[in-house]
C-alpha positions in Angstrom: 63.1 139.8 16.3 63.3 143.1 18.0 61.2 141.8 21.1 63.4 138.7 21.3 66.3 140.8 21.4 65.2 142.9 24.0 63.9 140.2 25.7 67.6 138.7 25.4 69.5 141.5 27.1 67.2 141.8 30.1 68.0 138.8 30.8 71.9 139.0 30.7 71.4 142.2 32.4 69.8 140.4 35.4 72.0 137.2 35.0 75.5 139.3 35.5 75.1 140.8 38.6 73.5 137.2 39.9 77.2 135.5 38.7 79.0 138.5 40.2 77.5 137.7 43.4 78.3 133.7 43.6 82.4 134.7 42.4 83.8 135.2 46.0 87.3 136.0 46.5 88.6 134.1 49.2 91.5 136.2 51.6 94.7 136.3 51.4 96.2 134.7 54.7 99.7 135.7 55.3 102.3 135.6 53.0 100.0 133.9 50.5 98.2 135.9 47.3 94.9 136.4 46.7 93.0 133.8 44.8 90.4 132.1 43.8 91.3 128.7 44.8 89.6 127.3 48.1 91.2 126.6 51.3 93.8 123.6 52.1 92.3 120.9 53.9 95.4 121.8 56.2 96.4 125.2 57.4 99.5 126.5 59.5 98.9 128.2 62.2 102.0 129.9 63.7 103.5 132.3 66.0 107.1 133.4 66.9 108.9 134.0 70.0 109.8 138.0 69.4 108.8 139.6 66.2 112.0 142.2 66.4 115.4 142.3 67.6 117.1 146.0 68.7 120.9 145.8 67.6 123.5 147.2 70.6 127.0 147.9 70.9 126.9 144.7 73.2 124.5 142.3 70.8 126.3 138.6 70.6 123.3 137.4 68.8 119.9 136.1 69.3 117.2 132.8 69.9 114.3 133.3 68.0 111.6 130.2 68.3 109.1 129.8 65.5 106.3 127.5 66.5 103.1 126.5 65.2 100.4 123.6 64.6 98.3 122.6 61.6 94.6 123.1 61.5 92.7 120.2 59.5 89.0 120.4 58.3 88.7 116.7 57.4 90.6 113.9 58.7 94.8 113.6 58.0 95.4 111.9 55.0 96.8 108.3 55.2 99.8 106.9 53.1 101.1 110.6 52.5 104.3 111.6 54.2 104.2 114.8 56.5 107.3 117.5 56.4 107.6 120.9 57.5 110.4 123.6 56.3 111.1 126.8 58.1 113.1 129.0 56.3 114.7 132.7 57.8 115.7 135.0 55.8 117.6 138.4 55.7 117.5 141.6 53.4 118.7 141.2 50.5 121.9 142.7 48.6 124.1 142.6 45.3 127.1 140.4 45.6 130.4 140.8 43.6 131.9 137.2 43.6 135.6 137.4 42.2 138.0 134.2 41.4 141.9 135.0 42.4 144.4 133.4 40.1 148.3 133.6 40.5 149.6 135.7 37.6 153.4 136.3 37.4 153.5 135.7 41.2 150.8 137.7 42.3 147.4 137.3 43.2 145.1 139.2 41.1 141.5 139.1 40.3 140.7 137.3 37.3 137.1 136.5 37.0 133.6 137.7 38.7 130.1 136.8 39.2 127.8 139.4 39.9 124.5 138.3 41.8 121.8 141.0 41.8 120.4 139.6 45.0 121.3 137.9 47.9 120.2 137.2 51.4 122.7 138.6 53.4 121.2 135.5 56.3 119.4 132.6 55.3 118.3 129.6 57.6 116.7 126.9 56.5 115.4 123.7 59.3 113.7 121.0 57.8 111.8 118.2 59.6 113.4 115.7 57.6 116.8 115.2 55.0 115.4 117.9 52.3 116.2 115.8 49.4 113.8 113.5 50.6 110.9 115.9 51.5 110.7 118.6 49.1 110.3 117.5 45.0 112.5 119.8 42.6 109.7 122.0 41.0 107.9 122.5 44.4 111.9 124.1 45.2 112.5 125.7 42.4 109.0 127.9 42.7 109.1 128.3 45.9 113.2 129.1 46.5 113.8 127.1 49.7 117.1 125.7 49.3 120.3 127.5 49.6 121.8 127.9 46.2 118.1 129.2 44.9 117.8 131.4 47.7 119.9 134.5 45.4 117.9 135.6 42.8 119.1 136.5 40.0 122.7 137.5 38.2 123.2 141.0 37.8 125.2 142.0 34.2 126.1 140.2 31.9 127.9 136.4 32.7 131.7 136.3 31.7 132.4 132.7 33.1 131.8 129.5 31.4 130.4 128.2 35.0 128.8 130.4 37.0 128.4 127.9 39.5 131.6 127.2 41.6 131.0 131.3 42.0 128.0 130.7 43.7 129.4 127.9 45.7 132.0 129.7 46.8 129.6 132.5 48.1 127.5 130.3 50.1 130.9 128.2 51.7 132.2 131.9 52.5 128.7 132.4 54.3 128.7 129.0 55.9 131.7 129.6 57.6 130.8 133.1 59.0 127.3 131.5 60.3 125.0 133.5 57.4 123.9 130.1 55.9 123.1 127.2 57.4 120.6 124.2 56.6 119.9 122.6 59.9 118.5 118.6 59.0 115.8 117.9 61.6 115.6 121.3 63.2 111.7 121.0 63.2 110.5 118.9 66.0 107.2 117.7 64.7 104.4 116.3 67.5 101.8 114.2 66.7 101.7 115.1 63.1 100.2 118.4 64.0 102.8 120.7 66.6 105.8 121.8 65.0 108.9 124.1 66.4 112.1 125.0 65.0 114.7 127.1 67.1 117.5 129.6 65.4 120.7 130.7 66.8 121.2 134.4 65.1 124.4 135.5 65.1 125.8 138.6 66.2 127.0 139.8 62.8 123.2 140.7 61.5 122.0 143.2 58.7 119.5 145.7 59.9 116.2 145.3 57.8 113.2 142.9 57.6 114.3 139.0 58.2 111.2 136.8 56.2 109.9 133.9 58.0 108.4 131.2 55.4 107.0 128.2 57.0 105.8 125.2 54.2 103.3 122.4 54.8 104.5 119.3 52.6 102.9 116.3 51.4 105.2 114.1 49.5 107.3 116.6 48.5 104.5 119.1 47.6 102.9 122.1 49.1 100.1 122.2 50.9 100.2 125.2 52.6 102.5 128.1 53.0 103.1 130.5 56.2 104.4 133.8 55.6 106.1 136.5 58.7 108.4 139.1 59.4 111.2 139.6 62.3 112.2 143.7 62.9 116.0 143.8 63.5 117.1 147.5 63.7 119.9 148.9 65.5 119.0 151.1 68.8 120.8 153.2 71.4 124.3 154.5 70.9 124.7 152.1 67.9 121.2 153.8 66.7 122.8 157.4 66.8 126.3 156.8 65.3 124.7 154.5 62.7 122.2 157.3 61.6 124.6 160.3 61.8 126.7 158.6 59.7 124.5 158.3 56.9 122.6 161.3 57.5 125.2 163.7 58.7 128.8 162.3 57.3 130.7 166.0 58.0 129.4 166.0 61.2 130.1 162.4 62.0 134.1 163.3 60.5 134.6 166.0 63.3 133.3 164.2 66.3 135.7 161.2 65.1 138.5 163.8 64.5 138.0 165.5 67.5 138.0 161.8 69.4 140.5 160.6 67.7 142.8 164.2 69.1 141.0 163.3 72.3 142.1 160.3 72.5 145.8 160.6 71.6 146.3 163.6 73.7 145.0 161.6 76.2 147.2 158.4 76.0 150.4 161.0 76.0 149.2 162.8 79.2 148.8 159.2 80.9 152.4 158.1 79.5 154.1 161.6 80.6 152.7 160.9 84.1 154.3 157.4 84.3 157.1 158.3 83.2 
């Protein structure tokens, strides 16, 4: 019994290192974990225009073109509808939503939402109505619409509804150009180019903007894209922005002393045409 014991563990201990050695781990490709599970029979392959943006005293906004194609190892499936989604997306922040009601002829705050995090941008172009290309679970794990684009509430909820808060929020950021879902904004070619142009506008955050492309069939994922756009302030706008986070007294006495500048300045002018 001894001997067949013995016998026993030699084997396991030349067995292990055999299995170790068949259990690859495949890598990661961008934005996407590592895992075990083998490659899609489709990939994305993409690129972008400019990968950051510098921020001026004279910035009106920005193009940014995100193209791309789809790599196949075996032929395209038949009967399986194709879509693409390109979503852009900017840092994100904790929002205070309050509700104003009329109270004894003023307008006073009577009701908030706080959400923990939300993109202070988000773009979304589809190839296609979105309803009809991406299935609900596939959207609710991945976050691609709108309204699932904030994360999370932050305290505790107050409200019966949270949701004409949220509404509100995005209508607000709709209006001001922050939100947008543009229907048909990816021009698809021959099932395997794709393109999808966005119009930034001028009122950006500074931070990382995430670029998520996702390769549909039938409303489910097939593969997913992952980037990053730079957009940081530089020059004059650069200095003023970084002295006043990193030197506030010193930032107070160059505006004080413009401000006395400037004053003493506009009655010297008005003296002279008078």
């Amino acid at each position: 019994m001894i001997r067949a014991a013995l016998l026993a563990l030699g084997l396991c201990a030349v067995a292990l290192p055999a299995l170790a050695q068949d259990q690859q781990v495949l890598p990661a490709r961008p934005g996407m974990p590592i895992t075990n599970r083998p490659e899609p029979d489709e990939q994305i392959v993409a690129g972008l225009s400019r990968d950051n943006i510098g921020i001026t005293t004279s910035f009106d906004g920005s193009q940014i073109l995100i193209y791309g194609a789809i790599k196949r190892e075996t032929p395209e499936p038949e009967g399986q509808k194709l879509a693409v989604i390109v979503t852009l997306e900017g840092p994100l922040g904790p929002v205070t939503i309050r509700k104003k009601s009329r109270e004894f002829g003023i307008w006073v705050n009577t009701a908030s939402v706080g959400v923990a995090a939300a993109p202070s941008y988000y773009a979304v172009a589809t190839s296609g109505p979105l309803g009809d290309i991406l299935d609900r679970r596939t959207d609710t794990q991945q976050r691609i619409s709108i309204p699932l684009a904030m994360r999370a509430f932050s305290g505790p909820i107050t409200v019966d509804d949270s949701i004409p808060f949220t509404e509100a929020l995005v209508d607000i950021r709709k209006e001001q150009g922050l939100y947008k879902l543009e229907t048909g904004g990816v021009h698809i070619v021959d099932n395997t180019l794709f393109r999808a142009d966005f119009a930034l506008p001028a009122n950006l955050t500074e931070g990382d903007y995430k670029t998520r492309i996702f390769l549909l069939r039938d409303g489910k994922l097939v593969d997913k894209y992952q980037s990053a756009i730079e957009v940081r302030k530089v020059g004059l706008e650069r200095w003023l922005y970084t002295l006043a986070h990193e030197n506030a007294a010193l930032y107070g006495l160059l505006s004080l002393a413009l401000a006395v500048f400037a004053g003493w300045a506009a009655a010297a002018i008005f003296r002279f045409v008078r």
